[in-house]
C-alpha positions as CSV (number, residue, x, y, z in Angstrom):
1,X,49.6,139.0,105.4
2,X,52.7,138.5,107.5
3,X,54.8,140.6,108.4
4,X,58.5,139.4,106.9
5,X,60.0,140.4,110.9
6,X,60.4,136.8,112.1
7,X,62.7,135.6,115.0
8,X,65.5,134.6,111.4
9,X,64.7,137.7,109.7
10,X,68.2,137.7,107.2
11,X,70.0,134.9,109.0
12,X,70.3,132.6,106.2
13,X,72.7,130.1,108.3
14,X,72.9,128.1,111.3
15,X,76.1,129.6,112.2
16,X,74.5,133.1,111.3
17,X,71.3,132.7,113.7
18,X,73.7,131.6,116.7
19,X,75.7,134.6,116.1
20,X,73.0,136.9,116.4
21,X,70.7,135.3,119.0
22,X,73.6,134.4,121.5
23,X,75.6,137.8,121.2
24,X,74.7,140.5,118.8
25,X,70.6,140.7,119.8
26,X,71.1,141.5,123.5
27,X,74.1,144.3,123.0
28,X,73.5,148.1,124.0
29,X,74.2,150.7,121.2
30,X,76.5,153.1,121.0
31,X,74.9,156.0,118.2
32,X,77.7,157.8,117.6
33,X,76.6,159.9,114.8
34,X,72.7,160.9,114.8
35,X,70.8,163.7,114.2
36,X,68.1,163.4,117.2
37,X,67.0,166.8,118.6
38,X,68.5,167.7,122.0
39,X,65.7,170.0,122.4
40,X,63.2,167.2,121.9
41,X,65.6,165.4,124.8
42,X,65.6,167.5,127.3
43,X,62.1,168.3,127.1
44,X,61.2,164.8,126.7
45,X,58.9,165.5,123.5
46,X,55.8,163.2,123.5
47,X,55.0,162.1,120.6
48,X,51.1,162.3,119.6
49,X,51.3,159.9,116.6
50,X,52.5,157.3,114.7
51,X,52.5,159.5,111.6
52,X,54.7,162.1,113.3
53,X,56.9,159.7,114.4
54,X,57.6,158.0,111.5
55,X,57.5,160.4,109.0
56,X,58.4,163.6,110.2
57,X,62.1,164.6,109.4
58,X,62.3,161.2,107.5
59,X,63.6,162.3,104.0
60,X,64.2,158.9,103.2
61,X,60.8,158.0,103.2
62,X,60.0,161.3,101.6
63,X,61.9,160.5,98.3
64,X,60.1,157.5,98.2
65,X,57.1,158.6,98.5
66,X,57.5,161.5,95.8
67,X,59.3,158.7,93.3
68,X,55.3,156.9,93.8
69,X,53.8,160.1,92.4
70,X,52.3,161.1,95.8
71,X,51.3,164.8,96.2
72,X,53.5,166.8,98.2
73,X,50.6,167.8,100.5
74,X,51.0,164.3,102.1
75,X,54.9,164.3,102.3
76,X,55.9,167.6,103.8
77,X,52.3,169.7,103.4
78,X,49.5,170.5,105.2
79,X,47.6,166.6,105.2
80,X,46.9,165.4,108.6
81,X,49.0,162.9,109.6
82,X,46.6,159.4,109.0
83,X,46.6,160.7,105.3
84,X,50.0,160.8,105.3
85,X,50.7,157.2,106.9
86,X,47.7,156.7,104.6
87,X,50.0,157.8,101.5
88,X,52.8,155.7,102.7
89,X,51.4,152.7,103.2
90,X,49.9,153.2,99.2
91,X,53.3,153.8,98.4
92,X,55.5,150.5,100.8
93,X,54.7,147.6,99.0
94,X,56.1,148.5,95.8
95,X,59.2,149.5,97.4
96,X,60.7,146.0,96.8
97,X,64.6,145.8,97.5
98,X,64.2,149.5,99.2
99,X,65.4,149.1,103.3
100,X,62.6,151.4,104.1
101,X,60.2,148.2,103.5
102,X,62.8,146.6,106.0
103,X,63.2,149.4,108.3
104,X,59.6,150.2,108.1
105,X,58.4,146.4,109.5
106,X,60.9,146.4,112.1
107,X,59.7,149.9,113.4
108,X,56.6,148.7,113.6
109,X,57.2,145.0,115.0
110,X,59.7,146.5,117.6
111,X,57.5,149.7,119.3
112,X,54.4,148.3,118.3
113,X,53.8,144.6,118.1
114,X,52.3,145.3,114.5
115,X,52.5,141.2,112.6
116,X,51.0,142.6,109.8
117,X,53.1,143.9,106.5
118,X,51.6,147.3,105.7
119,X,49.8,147.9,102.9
120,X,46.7,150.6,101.4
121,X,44.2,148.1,102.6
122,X,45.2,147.8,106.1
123,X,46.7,151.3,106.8
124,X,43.7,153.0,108.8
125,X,43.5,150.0,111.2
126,X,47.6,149.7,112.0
127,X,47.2,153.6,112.1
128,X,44.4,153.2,115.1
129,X,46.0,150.5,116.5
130,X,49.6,152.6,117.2
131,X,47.5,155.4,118.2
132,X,45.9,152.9,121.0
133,X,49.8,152.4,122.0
134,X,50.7,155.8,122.2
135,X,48.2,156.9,123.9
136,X,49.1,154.2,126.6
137,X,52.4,155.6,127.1
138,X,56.2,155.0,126.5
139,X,56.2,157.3,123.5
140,X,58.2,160.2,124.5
141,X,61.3,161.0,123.3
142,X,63.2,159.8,126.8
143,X,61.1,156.9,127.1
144,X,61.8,155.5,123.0
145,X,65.5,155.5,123.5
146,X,65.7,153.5,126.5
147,X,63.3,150.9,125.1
148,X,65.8,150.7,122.3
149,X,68.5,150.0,124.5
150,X,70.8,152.9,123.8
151,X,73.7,153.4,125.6
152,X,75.7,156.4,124.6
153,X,74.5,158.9,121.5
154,X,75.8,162.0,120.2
155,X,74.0,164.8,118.3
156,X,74.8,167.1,115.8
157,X,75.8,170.3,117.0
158,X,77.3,174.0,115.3
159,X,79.9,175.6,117.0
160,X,77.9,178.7,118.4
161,X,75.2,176.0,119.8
162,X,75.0,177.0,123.8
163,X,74.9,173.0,124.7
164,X,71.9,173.9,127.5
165,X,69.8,171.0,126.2
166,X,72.2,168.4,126.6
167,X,73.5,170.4,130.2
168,X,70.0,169.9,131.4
169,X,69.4,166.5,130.0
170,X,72.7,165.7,132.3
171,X,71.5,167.3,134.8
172,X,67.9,165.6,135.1
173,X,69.7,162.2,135.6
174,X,69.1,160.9,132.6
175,X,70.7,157.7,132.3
176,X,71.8,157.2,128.9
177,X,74.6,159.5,127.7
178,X,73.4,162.3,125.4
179,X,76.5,164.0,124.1
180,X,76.9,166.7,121.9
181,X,79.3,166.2,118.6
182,X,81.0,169.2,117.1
183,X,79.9,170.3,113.5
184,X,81.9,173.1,111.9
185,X,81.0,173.2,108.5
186,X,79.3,176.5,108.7
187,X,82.6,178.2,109.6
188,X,84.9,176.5,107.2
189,X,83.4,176.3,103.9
190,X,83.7,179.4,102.6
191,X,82.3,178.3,99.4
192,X,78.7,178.3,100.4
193,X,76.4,181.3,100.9
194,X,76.2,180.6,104.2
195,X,79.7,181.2,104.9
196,X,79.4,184.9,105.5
197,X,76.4,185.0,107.5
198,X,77.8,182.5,109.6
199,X,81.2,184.3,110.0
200,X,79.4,187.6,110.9
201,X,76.9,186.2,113.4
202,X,80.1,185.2,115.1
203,X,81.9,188.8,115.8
204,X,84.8,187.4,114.4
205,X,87.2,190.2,112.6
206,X,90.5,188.7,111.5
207,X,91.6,184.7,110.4
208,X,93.6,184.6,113.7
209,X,89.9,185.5,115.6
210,X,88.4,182.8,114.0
211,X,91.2,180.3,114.8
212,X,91.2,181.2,118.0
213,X,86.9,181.0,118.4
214,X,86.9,177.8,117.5
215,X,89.4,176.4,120.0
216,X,87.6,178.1,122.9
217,X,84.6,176.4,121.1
218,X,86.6,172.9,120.9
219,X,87.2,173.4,124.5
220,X,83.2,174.4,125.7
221,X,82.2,171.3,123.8
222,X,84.9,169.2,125.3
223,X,84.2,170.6,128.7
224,X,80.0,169.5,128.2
225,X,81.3,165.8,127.0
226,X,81.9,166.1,123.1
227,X,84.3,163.6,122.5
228,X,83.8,163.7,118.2
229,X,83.9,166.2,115.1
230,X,82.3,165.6,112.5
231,X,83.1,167.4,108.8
232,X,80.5,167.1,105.6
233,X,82.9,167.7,102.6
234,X,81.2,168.5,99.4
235,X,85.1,168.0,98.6
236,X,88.4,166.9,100.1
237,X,90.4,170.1,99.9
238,X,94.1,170.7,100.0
239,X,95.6,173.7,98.9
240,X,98.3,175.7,100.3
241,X,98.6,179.6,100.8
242,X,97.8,182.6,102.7
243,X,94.6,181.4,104.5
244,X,94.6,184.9,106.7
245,X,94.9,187.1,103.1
246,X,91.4,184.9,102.0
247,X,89.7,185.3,104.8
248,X,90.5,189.0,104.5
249,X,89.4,189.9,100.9
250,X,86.5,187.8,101.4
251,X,85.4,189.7,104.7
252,X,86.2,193.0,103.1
253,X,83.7,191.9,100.0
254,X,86.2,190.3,97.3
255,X,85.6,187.6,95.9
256,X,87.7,184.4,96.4
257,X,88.9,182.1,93.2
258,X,88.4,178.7,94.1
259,X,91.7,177.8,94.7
260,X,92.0,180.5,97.0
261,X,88.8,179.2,98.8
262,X,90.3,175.4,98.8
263,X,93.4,176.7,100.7
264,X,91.3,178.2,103.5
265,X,89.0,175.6,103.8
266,X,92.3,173.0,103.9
267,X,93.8,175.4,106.4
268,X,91.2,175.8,109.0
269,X,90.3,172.2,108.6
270,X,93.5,171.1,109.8
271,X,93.7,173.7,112.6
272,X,90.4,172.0,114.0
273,X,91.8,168.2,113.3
274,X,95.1,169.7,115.5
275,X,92.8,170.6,118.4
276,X,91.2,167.8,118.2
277,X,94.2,165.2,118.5
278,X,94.9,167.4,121.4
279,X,91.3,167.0,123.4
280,X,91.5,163.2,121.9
281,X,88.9,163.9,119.8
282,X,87.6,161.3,117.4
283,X,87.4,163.5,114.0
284,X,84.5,162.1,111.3
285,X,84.8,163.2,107.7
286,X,82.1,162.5,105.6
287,X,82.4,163.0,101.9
288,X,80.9,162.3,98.4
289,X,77.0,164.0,98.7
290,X,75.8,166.3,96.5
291,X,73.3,168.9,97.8
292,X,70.4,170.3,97.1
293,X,70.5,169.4,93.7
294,X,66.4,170.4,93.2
295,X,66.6,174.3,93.2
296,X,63.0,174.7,93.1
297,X,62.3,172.8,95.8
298,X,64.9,173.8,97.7
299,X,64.2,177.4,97.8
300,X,60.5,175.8,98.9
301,X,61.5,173.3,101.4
302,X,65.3,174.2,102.6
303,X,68.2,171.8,103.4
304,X,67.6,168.1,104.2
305,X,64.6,167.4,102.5
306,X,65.1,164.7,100.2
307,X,66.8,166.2,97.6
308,X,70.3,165.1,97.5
309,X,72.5,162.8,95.7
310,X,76.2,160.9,95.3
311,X,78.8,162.9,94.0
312,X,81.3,161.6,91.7
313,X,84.0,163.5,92.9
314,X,87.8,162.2,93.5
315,X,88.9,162.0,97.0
316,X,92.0,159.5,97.4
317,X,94.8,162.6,96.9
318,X,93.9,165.3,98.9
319,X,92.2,163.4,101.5
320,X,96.0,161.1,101.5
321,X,97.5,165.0,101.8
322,X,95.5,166.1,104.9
323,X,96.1,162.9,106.6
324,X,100.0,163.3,106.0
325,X,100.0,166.7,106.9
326,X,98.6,165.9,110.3
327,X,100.6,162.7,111.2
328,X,103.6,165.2,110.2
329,X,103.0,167.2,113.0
330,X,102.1,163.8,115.1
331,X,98.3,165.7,115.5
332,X,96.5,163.0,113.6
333,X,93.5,162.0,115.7
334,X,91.2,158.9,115.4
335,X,89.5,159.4,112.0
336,X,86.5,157.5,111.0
337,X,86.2,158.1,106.7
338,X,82.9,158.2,105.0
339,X,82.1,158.5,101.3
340,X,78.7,158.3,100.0
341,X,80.1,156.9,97.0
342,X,80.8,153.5,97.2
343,X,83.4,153.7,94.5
344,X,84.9,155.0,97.2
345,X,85.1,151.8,99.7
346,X,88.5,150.3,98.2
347,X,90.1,153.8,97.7
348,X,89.2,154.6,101.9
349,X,90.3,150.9,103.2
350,X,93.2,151.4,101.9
351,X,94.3,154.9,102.4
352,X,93.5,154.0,106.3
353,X,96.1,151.5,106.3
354,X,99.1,153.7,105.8
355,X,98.1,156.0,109.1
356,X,97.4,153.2,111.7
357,X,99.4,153.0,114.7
358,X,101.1,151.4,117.1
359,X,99.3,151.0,120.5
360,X,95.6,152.2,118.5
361,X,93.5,149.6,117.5
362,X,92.0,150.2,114.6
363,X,93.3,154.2,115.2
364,X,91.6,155.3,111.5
365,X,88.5,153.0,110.6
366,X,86.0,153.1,107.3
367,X,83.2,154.3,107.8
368,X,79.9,152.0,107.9
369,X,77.6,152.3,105.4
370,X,76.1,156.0,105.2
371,X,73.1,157.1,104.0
372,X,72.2,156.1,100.4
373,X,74.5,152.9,101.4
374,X,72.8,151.6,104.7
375,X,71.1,149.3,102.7
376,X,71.7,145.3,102.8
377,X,74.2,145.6,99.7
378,X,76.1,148.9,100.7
379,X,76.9,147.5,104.4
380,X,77.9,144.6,102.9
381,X,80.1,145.9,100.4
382,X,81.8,148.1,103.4
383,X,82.1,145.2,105.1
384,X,83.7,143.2,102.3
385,X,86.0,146.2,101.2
386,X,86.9,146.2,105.4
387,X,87.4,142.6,105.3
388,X,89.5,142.2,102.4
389,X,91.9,145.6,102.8
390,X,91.8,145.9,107.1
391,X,90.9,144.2,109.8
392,X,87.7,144.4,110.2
393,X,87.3,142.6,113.7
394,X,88.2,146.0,115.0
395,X,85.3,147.8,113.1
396,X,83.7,150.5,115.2
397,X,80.4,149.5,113.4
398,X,77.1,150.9,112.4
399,X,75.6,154.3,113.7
400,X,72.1,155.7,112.6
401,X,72.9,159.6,111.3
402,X,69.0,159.8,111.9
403,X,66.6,162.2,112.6
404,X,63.6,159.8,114.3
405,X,63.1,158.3,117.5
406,X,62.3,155.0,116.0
407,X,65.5,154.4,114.4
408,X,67.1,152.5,116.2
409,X,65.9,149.0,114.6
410,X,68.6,149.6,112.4
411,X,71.3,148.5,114.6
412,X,69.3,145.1,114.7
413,X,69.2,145.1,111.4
414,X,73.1,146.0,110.9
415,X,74.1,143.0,113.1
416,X,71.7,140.4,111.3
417,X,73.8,141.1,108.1
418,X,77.2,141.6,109.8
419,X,75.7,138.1,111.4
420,X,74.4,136.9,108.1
421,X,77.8,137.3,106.2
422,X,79.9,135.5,108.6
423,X,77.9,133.0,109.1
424,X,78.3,132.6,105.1
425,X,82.1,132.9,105.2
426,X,82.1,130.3,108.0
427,X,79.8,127.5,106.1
428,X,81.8,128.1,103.2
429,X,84.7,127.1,105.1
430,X,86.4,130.6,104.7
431,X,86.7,130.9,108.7
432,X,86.6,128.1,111.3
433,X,83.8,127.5,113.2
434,X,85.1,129.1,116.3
435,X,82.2,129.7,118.1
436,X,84.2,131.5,121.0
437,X,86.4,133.6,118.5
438,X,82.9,134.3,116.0
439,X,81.3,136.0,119.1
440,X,84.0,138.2,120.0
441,X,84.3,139.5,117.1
442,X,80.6,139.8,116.7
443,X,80.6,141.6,120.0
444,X,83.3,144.1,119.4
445,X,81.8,145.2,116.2
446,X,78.3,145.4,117.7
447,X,79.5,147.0,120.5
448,X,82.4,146.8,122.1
449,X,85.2,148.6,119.4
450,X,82.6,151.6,119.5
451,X,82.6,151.8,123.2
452,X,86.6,151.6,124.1
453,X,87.1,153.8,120.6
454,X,85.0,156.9,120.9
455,X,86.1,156.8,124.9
456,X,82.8,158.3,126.2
């Protein structure tokens, strides 16, 4: 059978197909939020199979895999890795309406030159067949970003990272930019049982030490080419109070009410945003997931392994609060805002629009479509919510927030629907058929906004 990856793959127009073969195919990318190892970088990790590069790290497919009923010895145990594409493969066809069966084609059509959908019967002889390709070369982790055509990513980095992967990958020549992006979220929410350990690992005695460690940090970072933040709320917080008196009790074994946790979180939070408006730091908040909801599993697997979910929480108020507070003190950087929760879309688009600015296009932008909501509906719904409440020709666009090396399809995939719905807006007689206008627009989203935005 087929595979469904066909030159029109999505573009249900004649408008739509123009858009995307003319300008959007052919466009570097700009991965401004992944989770790719440095390490793996710098060392240039070859990869010895399909099944490790597809399926390692990948909690998406891992969720799927576990909602099939397969045993957890071919997910994240001890099978070899052909029983394990083996599993997957069982599992893929049933995954109707699921991206993975989109993302999954498109992996294997763009690094391998598989025409064949995937299925149980024909998973041993795709499996020998990438094997044949790997074992050719191009593979490594060096080598799989370049054939996608990357231009610029950034990492995912803690504060007491040393940055010597990304310094050496700079200094081998590399030519695609592999930048480092800062992630505090150890040192600021004090709710978590990691807080603590974190805090002490750092040698940090009083609130003002930690205030001050973390600009030095900002600084190192911004002196090795980190040009973004990035923050993972479990919640917006905004509370006011003695942050330093917090910090204090909690460090001298007390125990902190929640308010009192929420008003140093709020605290340091802004102290970071400040430091970045003045490095020009782009600051990424990301809100709305709900963690490691599977204790079992969690105490047998850790963090990032398939068991999270959408929160329900509220975030319009105190997220409006901490935006304020920082345009107050004229410190407000360029914010991108995420929420897992696409209840969220209309509440972010237009909370943006009271903090734009003169002389910054597009200064505070929604977020694309994260995680649960990279999917066909969710980035269209971001785009819709965009389109209706902003502007959204000035749309910084889609990032991957991926661990794997073979990713990167879904930027294709991202521009076919961006290409796909305005092609349907333009047949509908929504737009005019500006072909000029249509592919500026498609090229600034695809590429173009991201690149004058994140000012790498």
């Amino acid at each position: 059978m087929k595979t469904i990856i066909q030159p029109d793959f999505l573009l249900q127009t004649e408008t739509a197909k123009r858009l995307y073969h003319n300008t959007a195919a052919a466009l570097p990318i700009i991965d401004y939020h992944c989770h790719l190892s440095p390490q793996l970088i710098a060392e240039d990790h070859a990869f010895g199979s399909i099944g490790e590069l597809m399926l390692a790290g990948d909690h998406y497919k891992w969720r799927a895999m576990r909602s099939f009923g397969i045993d957890e010895k071919y997910v994240t145990g001890d099978g070899t890795w052909q029983e394990k594409f083996r599993a997957f493969a069982t599992m893929l066809p049933y995954a109707i309406g699921n991206p993975l069966y989109h993302w999954t084609h498109l992996e294997l059509k763009r690094y391998f030159d598989v025409d064949e959908a995937l299925t149980a019967d024909n998973a041993d002889e795709i499996f020998a067949h990438c094997e044949k390709k790997i074992a050719a070369g191009g593979f490594t982790a060096k080598e799989l970003i370049l054939r996608s055509g990357v231009e610029a990513l950034c990492t995912t980095d803690d504060p007491q990272d040393t940055l010597e992967y990304h310094q050496k990958i700079k200094e081998s020549g590399y030519t695609v930019k592999v930048l480092p992006a800062f992630r505090p979220d150890k040192a600021i929410n004090m709710h978590k049982p990691t807080f603590l350990p974190y805090i002490e690992k750092t040698g940090v005695k009083s609130y003002a030490a930690l205030k001050a460690w973390l600009a030095d940090r900002i600084a190192f970072f911004h002196q090795n080419g980190c040009r973004v933040a990035d923050h993972g709320l479990d919640f917006v917080p905004f509370a006011k109070g003695d942050a330093a008196a917090v910090f204090e009790k909690v460090l001298n074994g007390g125990t902190a009410t929640r308010e009192e946790m929420e008003c140093f979180e709020t605290d340091l939070l802004l102290h970071c945003a400040r430091c970045y408006a003045e490095h020009d730091w782009c600051l990424q908040i990301h809100v709305g997931a709900l963690r490691d909801n599977n204790r079992r599993m969690f105490e047998k697997l850790g963090p990032d392994t398939g068991f999270d979910s959408i929160a329900d929480t509220n975030v319009g108020a105190p997220l409006a609060a901490l935006l304020s507070e920082l345009d107050s003190d004229a410190l407000l950087p360029r914010t991108i805002l995420y929420s897992l929760n696409p209840k969220d879309n209309y509440v972010l688009a237009t909370l943006m629009g009271c903090f734009q600015s003169a002389g910054a296009k597009g200064k505070i932008q929604l977020g694309s479509g994260w995680w649960f909501n990279d999917q066909k509906d969710g980035m269209e719904a971001q785009l819709r919510a965009l389109g209706n409440l902003g502007v959204l020709g000035t749309f910084v666009g889609m990032l991957t927030d991926s661990r794997s090396f073979v990713s990167y399809p879904r930027h294709e995939y991202f521009r076919r629907i961006l290409c796909n719905l305005l092609g349907k807006w333009v047949e509908e007689g929504q737009y005019p058929n500006d072909e000029h206008m249509l592919s500026e627009i498609v090229a600034d989203i695809s590429y173009r906004n991201a690149k004058n935005y994140f000012k790498f």
